[in-house]
C-alpha positions as CSV (number, residue, x, y, z in Angstrom):
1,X,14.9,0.0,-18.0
2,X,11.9,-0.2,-15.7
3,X,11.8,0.1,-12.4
4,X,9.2,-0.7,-9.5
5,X,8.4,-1.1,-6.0
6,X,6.4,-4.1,-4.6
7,X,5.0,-3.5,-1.1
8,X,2.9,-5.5,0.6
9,X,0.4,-4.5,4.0
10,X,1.4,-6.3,7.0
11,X,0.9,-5.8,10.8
12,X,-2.3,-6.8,10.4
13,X,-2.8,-9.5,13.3
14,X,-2.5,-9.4,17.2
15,X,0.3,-10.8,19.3
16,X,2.4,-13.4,17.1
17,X,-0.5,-15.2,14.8
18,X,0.9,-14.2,11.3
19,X,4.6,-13.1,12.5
20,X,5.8,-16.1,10.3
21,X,3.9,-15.2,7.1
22,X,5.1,-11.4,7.6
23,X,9.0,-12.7,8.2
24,X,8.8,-14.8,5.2
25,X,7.3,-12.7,2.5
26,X,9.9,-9.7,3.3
27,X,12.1,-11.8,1.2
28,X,10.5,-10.9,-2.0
29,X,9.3,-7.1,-1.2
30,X,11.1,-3.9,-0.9
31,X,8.5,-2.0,1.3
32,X,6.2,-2.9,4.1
33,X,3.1,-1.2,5.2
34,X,2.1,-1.7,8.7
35,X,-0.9,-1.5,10.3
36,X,-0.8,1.0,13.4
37,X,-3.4,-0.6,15.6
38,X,-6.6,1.3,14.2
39,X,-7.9,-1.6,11.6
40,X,-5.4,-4.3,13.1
41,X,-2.2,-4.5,14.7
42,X,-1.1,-3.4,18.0
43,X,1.9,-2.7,19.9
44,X,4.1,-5.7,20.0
45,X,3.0,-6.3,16.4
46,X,4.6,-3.6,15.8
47,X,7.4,-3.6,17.5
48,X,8.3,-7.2,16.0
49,X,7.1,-6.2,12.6
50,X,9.4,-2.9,12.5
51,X,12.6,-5.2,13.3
52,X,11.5,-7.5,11.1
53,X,11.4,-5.1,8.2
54,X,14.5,-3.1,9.1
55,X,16.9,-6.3,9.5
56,X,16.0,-7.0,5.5
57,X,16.1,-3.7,4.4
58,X,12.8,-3.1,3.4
59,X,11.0,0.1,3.3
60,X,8.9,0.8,6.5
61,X,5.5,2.6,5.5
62,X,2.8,3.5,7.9
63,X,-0.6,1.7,7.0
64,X,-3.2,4.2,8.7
65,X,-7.0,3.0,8.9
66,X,-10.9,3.5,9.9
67,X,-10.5,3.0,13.5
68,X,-13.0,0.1,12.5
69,X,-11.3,-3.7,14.1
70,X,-14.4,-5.6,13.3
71,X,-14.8,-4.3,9.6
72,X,-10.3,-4.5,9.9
73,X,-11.0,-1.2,7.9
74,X,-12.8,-2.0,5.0
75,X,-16.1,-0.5,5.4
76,X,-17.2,2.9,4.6
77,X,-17.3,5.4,7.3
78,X,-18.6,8.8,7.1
79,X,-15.7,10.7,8.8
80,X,-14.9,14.9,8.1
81,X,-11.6,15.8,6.4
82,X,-10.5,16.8,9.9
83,X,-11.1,13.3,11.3
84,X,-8.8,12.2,8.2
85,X,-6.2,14.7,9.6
86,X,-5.9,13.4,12.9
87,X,-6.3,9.6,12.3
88,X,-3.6,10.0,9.9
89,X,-1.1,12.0,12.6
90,X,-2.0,9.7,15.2
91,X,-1.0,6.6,13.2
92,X,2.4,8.1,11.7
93,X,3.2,9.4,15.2
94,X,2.6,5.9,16.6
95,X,4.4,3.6,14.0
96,X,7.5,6.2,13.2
97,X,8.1,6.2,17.8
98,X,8.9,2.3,16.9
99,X,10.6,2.8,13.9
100,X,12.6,5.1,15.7
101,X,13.5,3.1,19.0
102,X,14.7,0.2,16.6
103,X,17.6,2.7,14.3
104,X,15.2,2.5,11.6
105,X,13.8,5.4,9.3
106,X,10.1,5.9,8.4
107,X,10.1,5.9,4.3
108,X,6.2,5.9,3.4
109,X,2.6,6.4,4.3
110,X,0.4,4.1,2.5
111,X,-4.0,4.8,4.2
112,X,-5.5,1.5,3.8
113,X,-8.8,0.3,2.4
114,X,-11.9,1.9,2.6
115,X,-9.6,5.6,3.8
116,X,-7.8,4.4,0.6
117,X,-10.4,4.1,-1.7
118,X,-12.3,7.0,0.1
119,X,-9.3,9.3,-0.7
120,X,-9.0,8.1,-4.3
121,X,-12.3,10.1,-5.0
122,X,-12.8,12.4,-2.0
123,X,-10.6,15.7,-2.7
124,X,-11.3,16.9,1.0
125,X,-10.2,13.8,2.7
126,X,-7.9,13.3,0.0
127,X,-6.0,17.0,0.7
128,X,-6.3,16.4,4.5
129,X,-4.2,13.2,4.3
130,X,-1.6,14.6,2.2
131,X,-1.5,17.4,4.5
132,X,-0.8,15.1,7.6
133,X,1.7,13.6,6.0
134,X,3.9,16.9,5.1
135,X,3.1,18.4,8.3
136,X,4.8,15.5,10.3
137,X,7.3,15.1,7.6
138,X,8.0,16.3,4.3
139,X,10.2,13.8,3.5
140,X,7.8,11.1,3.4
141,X,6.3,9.1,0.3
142,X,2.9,8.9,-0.8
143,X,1.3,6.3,-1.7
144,X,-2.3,6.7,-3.1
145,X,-4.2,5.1,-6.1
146,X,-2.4,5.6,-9.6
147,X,-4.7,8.6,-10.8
148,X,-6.2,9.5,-7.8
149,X,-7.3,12.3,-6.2
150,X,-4.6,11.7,-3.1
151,X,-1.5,11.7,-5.4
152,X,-2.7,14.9,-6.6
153,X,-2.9,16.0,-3.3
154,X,0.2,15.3,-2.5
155,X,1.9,16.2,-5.4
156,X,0.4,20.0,-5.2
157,X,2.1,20.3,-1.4
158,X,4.8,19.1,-2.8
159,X,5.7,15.8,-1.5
160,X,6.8,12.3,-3.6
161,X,3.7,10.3,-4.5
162,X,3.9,7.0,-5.9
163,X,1.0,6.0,-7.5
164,X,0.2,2.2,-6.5
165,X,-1.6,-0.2,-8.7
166,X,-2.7,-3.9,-7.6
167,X,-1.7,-7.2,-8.7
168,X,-4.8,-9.1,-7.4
169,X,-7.2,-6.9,-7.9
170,X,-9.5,-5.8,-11.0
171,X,-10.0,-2.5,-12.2
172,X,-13.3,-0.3,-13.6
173,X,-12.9,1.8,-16.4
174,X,-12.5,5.4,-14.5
175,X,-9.6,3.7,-13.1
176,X,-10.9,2.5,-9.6
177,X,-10.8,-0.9,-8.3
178,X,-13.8,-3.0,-8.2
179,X,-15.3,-2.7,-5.0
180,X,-14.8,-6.2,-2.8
181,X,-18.5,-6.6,-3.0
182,X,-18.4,-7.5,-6.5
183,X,-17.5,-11.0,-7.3
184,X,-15.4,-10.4,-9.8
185,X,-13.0,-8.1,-7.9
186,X,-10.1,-10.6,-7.2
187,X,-7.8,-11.9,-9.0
188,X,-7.3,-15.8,-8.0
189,X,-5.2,-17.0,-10.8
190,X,-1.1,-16.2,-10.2
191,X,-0.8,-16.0,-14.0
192,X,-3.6,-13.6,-14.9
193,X,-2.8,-11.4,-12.1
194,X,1.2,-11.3,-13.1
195,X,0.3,-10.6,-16.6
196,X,-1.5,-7.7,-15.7
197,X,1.0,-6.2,-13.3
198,X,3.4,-6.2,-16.2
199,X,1.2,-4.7,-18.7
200,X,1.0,-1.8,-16.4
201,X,4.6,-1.7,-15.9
202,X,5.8,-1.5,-19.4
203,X,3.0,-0.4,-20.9
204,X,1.1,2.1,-18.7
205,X,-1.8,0.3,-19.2
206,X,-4.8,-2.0,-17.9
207,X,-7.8,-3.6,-19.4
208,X,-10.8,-2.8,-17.0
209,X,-14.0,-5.3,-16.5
210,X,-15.8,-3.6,-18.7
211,X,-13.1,-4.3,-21.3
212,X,-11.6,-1.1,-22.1
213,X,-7.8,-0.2,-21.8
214,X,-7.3,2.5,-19.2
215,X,-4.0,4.3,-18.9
216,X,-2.3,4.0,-15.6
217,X,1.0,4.5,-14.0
218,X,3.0,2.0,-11.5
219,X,5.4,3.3,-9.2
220,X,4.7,0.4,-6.6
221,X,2.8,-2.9,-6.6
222,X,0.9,-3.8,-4.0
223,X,0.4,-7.4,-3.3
224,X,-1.6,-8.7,0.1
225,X,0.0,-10.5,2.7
226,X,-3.4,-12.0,4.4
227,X,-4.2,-14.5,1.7
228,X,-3.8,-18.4,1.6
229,X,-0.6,-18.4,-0.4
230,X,1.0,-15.0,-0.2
231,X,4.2,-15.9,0.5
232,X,4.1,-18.4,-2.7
233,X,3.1,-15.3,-4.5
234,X,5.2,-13.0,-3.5
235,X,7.7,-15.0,-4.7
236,X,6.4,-15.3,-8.0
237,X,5.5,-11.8,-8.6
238,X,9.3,-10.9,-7.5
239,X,11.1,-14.0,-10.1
240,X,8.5,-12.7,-13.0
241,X,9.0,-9.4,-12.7
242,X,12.4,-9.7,-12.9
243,X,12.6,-12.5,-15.8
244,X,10.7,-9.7,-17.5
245,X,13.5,-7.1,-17.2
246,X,11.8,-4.9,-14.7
247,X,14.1,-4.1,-11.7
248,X,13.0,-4.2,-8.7
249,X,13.8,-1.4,-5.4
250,X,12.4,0.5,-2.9
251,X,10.2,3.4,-3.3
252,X,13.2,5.4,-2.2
253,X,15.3,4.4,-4.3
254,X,13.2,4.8,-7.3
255,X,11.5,8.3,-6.8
């Protein structure tokens, strides 16, 4: 039997702009990462995201980013392991006080974009992530690139990883994802981009750009919930993967 998470990133507007989108698409996920107010979000995002998430059981994750609004987190900062260390605390302190006021438990921390990709390679920023994490709380999940540098990290201080691959998104042959500068980093077609997810699932494997299989493991899928039609896709992604025999839970639930 297989078994997988899908998460998607949410949070990431101000005030109520994409509230619909986020309340719709929690239909079809089992975890949410949400942005803490550093690459988008803010308070009464939140607040209303946190609710949202917890009264359809779905797996609340903190989404920690550059504190970089105009790039919303995505371009490349030159910031010390340190910096890492206390963005990182800062963001899972600010998202698990609303988690908390609303009954809810905190189940994941997922960094996002450019911290992401920067920790998939960096073993400093990579080690000072994971070591936020335990520090504030042990218990927490991981989430990092499949065969990254920050699932190692975690895994060596002991906490659950889950090593996260991406449904929309290509793949180069050392295993990282195409840079969004590239214009073949996306993918746009629902089919192609199902296929691939369950490839990885059953088979533990992808075929990069360069055309070479590379061997990867999928804990949790992540799928985006800024694009045009992501609540379409979410929906398919959920009804394929099933129809495919692969069950799927929360993180917790699975690890």
């Amino acid at each position: 039997m297989y078994n997988v998470d899908l998460n998607v990133d949410m949070g990431e507007s101000f005030g109520v702009y994409k509230l619909g989108t986020d309340e719709a698409i929690l239909d079809y996920v089992t975890s949410a990462n949400i942005a803490c107010g550093f690459h988008a979000g803010d308070p009464a995002t939140m607040r209303q995201t946190v609710k949202m998430a917890l009264d359809k059981n779905v797996g609340i994750g903190v989404h920690p980013g550059l504190q970089d609004l105009i790039g919303f987190g995505r371009r490349i900062m030159s910031i010390s392991p340190q910096e890492a260390y206390d963005l990182v605390v800062y963001q899972i302190g600010a998202l698990n006080a609303f988690v908390q006021a609303e009954g809810g438990v905190l189940q994941h921390v997922k960094p996002h974009g450019a911290l992401f990709n920067m920790a998939a390679k960096n073993v400093g920023l990579a080690e000072a992530i994971a070591e936020a994490v335990y520090r504030v709380n042990p218990e927490l999940v991981l989430f990092g690139l499949a065969g990254s540098e920050l699932v190692k990290a975690g895994r060596k201080l002991g906490l659950r990883t889950a090593s996260e691959v991406f449904s929309d998104r290509t793949y180069q042959e050392d295993g990282t994802l195409t840079p969004r500068s590239m214009a073949n980093a996306l993918i746009k077609e629902q089919e192609v981009a199902v296929n691939q997810v369950i490839r990885m699932v059953k088979e533990g494997t992808v075929t990069s750009i360069q055309g070479t299989d590379v061997a990867i493991k999928a804990d949790t899928i992540c799928i985006h919930g800024d694009g045009e039609h992501a609540v379409e896709f979410a929906k398919y992604i959920r009804q394929a993967l099933e129809e495919n025999a692969i069950t799927v839970n929360k993180i917790s639930s699975i690890l």
